[in-house]
PyMOL commands that place a pseudoatom at each C-alpha (Angstrom):
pseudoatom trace, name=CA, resn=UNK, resi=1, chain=A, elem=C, hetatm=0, pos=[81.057, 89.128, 215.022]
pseudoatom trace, name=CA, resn=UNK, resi=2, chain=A, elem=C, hetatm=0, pos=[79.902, 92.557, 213.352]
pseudoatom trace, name=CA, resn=UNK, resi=3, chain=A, elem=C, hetatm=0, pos=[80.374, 95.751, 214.994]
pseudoatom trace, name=CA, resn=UNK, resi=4, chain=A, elem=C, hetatm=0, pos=[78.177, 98.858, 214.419]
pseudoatom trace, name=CA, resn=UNK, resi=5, chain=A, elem=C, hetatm=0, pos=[79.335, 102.371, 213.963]
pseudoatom trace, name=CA, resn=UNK, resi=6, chain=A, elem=C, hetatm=0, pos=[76.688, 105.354, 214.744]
pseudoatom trace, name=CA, resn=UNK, resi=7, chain=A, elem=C, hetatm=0, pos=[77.657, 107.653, 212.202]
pseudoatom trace, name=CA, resn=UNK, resi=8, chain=A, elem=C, hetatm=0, pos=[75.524, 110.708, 214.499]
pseudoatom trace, name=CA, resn=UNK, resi=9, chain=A, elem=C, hetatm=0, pos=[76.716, 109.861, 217.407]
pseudoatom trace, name=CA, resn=UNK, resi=10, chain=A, elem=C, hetatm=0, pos=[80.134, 108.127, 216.837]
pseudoatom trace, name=CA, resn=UNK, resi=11, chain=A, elem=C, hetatm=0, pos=[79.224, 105.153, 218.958]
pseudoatom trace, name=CA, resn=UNK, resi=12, chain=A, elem=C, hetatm=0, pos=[80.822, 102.443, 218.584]
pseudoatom trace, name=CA, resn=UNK, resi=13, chain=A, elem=C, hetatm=0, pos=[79.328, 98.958, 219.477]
pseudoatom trace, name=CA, resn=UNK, resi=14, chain=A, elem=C, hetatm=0, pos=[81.312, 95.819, 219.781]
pseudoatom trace, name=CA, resn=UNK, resi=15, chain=A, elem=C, hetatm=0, pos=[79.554, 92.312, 219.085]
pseudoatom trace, name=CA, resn=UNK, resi=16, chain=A, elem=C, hetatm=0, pos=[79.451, 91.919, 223.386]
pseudoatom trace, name=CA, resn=UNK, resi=17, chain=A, elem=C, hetatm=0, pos=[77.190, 95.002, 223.513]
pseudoatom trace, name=CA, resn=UNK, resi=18, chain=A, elem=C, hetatm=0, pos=[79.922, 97.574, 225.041]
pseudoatom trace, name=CA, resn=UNK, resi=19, chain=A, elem=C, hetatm=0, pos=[80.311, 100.555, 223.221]
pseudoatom trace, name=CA, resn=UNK, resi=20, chain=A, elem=C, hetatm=0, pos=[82.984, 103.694, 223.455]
pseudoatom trace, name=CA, resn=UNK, resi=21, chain=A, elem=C, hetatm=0, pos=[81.653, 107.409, 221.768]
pseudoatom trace, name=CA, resn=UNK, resi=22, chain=A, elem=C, hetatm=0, pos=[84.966, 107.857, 219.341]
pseudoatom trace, name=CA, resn=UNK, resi=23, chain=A, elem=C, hetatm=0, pos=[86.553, 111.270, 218.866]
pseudoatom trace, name=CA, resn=UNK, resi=24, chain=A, elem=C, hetatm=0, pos=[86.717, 113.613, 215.873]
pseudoatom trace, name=CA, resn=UNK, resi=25, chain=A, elem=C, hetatm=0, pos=[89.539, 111.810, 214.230]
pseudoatom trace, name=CA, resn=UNK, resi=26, chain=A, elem=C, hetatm=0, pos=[88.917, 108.562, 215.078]
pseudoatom trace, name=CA, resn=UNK, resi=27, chain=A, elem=C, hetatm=0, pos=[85.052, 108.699, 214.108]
pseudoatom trace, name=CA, resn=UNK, resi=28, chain=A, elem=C, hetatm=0, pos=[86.793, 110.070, 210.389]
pseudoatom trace, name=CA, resn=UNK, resi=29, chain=A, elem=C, hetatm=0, pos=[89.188, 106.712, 210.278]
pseudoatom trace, name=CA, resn=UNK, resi=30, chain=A, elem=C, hetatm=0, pos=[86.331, 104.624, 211.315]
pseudoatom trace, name=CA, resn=UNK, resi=31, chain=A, elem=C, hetatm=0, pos=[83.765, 106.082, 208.463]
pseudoatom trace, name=CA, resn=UNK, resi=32, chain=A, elem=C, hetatm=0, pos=[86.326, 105.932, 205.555]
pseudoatom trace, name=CA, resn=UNK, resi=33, chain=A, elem=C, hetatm=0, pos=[87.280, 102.394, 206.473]
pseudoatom trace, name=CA, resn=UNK, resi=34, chain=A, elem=C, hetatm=0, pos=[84.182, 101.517, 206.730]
pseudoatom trace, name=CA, resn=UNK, resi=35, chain=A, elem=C, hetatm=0, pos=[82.933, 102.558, 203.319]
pseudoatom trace, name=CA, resn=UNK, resi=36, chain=A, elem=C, hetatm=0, pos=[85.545, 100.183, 201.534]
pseudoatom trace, name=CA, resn=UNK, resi=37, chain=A, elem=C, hetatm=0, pos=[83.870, 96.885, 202.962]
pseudoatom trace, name=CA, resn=UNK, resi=38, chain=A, elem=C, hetatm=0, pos=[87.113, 95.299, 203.812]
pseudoatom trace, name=CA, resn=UNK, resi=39, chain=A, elem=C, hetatm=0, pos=[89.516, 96.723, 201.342]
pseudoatom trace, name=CA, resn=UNK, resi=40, chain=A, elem=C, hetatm=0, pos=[92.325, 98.756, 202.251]
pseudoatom trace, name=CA, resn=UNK, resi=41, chain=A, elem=C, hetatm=0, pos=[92.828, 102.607, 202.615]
pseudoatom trace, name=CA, resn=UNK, resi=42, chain=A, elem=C, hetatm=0, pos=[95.909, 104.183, 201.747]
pseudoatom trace, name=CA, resn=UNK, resi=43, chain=A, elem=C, hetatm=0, pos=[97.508, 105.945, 204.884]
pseudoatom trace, name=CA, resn=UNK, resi=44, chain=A, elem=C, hetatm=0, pos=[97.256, 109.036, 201.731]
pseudoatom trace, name=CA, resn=UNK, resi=45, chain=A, elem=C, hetatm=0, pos=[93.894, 108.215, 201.267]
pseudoatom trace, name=CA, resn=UNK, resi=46, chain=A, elem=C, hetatm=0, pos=[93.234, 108.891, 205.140]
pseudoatom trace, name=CA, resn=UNK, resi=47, chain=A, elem=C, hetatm=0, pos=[95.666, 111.746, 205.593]
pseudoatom trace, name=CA, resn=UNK, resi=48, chain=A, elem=C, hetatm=0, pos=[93.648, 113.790, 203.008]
pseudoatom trace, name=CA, resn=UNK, resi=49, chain=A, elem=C, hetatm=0, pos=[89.983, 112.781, 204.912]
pseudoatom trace, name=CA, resn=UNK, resi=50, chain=A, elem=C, hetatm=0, pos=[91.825, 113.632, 208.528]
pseudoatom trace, name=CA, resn=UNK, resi=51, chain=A, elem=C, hetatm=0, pos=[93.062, 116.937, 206.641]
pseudoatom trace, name=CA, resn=UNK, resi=52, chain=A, elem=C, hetatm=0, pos=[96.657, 116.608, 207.238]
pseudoatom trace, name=CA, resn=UNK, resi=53, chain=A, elem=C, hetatm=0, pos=[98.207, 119.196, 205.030]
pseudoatom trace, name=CA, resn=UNK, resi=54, chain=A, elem=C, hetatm=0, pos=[102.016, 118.097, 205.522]
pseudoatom trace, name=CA, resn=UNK, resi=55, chain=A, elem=C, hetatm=0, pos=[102.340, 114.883, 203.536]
pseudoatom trace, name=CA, resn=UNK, resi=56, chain=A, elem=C, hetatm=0, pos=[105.768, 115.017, 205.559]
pseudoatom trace, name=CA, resn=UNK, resi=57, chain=A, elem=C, hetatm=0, pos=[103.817, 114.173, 208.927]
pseudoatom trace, name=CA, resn=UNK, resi=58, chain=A, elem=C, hetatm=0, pos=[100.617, 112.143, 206.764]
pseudoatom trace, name=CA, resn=UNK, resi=59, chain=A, elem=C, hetatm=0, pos=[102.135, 108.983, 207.678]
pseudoatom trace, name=CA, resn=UNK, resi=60, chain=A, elem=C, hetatm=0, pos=[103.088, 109.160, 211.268]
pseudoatom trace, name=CA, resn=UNK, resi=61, chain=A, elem=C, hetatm=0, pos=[99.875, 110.882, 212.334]
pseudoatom trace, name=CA, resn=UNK, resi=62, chain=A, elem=C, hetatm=0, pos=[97.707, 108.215, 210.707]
pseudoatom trace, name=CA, resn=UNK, resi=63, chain=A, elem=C, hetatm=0, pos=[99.472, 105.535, 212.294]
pseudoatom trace, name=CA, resn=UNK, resi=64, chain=A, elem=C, hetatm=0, pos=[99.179, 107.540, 215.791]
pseudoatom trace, name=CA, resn=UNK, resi=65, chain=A, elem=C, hetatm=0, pos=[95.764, 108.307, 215.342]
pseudoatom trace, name=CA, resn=UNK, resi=66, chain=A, elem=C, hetatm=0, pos=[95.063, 104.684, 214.034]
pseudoatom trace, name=CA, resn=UNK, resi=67, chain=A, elem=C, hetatm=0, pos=[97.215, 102.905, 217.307]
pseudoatom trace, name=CA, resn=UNK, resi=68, chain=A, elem=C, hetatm=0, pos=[95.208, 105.144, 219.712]
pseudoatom trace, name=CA, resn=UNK, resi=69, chain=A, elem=C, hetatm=0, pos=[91.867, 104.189, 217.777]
pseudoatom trace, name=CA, resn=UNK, resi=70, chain=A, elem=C, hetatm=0, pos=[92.744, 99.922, 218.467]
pseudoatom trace, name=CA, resn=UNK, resi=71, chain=A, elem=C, hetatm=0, pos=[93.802, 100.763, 222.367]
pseudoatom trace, name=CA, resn=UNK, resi=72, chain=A, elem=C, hetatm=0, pos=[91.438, 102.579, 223.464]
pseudoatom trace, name=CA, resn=UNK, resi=73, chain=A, elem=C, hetatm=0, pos=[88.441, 100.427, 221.960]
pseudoatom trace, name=CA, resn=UNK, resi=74, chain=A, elem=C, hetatm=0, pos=[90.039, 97.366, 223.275]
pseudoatom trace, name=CA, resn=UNK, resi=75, chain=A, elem=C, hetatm=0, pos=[90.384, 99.120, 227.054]
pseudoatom trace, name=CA, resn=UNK, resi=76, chain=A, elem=C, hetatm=0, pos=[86.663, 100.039, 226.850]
pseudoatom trace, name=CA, resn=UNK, resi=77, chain=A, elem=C, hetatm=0, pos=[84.744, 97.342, 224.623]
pseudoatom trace, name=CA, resn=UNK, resi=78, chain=A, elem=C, hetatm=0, pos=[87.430, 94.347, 225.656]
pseudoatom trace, name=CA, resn=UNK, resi=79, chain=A, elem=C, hetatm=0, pos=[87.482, 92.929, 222.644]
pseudoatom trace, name=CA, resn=UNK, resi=80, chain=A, elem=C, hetatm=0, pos=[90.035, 94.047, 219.398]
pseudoatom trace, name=CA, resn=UNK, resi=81, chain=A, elem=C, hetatm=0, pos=[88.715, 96.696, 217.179]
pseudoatom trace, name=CA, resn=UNK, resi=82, chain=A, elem=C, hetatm=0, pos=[88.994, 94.388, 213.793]
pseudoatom trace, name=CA, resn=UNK, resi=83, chain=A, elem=C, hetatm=0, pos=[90.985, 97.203, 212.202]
pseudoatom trace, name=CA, resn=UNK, resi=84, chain=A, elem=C, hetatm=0, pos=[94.325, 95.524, 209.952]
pseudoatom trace, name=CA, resn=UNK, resi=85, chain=A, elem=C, hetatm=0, pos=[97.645, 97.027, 208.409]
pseudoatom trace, name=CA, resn=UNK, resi=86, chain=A, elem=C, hetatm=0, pos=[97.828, 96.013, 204.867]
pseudoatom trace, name=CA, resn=UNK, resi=87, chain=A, elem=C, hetatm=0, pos=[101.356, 96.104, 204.930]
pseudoatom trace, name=CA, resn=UNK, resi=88, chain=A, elem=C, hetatm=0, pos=[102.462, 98.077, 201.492]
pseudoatom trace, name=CA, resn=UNK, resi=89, chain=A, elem=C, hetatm=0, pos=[98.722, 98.998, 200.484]
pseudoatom trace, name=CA, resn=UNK, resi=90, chain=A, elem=C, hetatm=0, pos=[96.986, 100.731, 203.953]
pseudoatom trace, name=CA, resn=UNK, resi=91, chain=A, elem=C, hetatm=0, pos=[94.156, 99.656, 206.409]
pseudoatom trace, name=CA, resn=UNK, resi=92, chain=A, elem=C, hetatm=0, pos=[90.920, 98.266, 206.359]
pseudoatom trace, name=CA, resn=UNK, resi=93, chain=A, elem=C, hetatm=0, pos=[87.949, 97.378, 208.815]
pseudoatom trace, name=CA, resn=UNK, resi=94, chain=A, elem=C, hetatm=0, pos=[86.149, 94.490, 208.486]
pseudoatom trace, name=CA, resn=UNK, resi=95, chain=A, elem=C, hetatm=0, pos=[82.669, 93.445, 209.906]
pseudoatom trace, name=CA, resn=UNK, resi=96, chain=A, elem=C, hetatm=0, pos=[81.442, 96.860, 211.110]
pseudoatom trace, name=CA, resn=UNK, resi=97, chain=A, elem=C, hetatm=0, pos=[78.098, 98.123, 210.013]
pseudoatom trace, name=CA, resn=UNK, resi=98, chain=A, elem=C, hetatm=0, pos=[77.225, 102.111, 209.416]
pseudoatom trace, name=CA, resn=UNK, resi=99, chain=A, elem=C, hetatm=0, pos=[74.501, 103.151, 211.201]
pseudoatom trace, name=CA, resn=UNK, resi=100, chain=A, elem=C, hetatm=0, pos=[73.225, 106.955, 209.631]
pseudoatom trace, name=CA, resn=UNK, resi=101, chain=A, elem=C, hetatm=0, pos=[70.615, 108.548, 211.896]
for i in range(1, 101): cmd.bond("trace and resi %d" % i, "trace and resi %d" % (i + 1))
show_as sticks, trace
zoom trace
């Protein structure tokens, strides 16, 4: 099942053919996932690309901004975003395809 991302837009197209336009941060979690192929951000890693300047609130943002990302692409698309915790290493995003335009 492979999901595609439209980096212009920020569409987001699960393998049923719903989609859901992401927002701001959530189209920033999606791209930098998706450029490791599968391999795991660091919650750091993200914090820096969402420009979180406190590395005292880094973590709980990211995981905010990540659990908001899964629900509300499930509500919409009805099907789980395939977006893991790593536990002790991050998160990565698996089978989701970059679309530039």
């Amino acid at each position: 099942m492979v999901w595609s991302f439209e980096l212009g837009t920020g569409l987001i197209t699960a393998p049923n053919g719903k989609s859901r336009r992401l927002t701001g941060n959530e189209r920033t979690v999606v791209y930098a996932l998706s450029q490791r192929d599968g391999q795991a951000v660091s919650v750091e890693e993200l914090a820096v690309q969402l420009l979180i300047a406190n590395p005292a609130e880094a973590k709980h943002r990211v995981e905010v901004i990540v659990s908001r990302l899964r629900r509300s692409v499930e509500q919409a698309v009805e099907i789980p975003l395939p977006l893991y915790l790593l536990r002790g290493t991050g998160y990565c995003l698996r089978d989701v395809r970059v679309v530039e335009d």
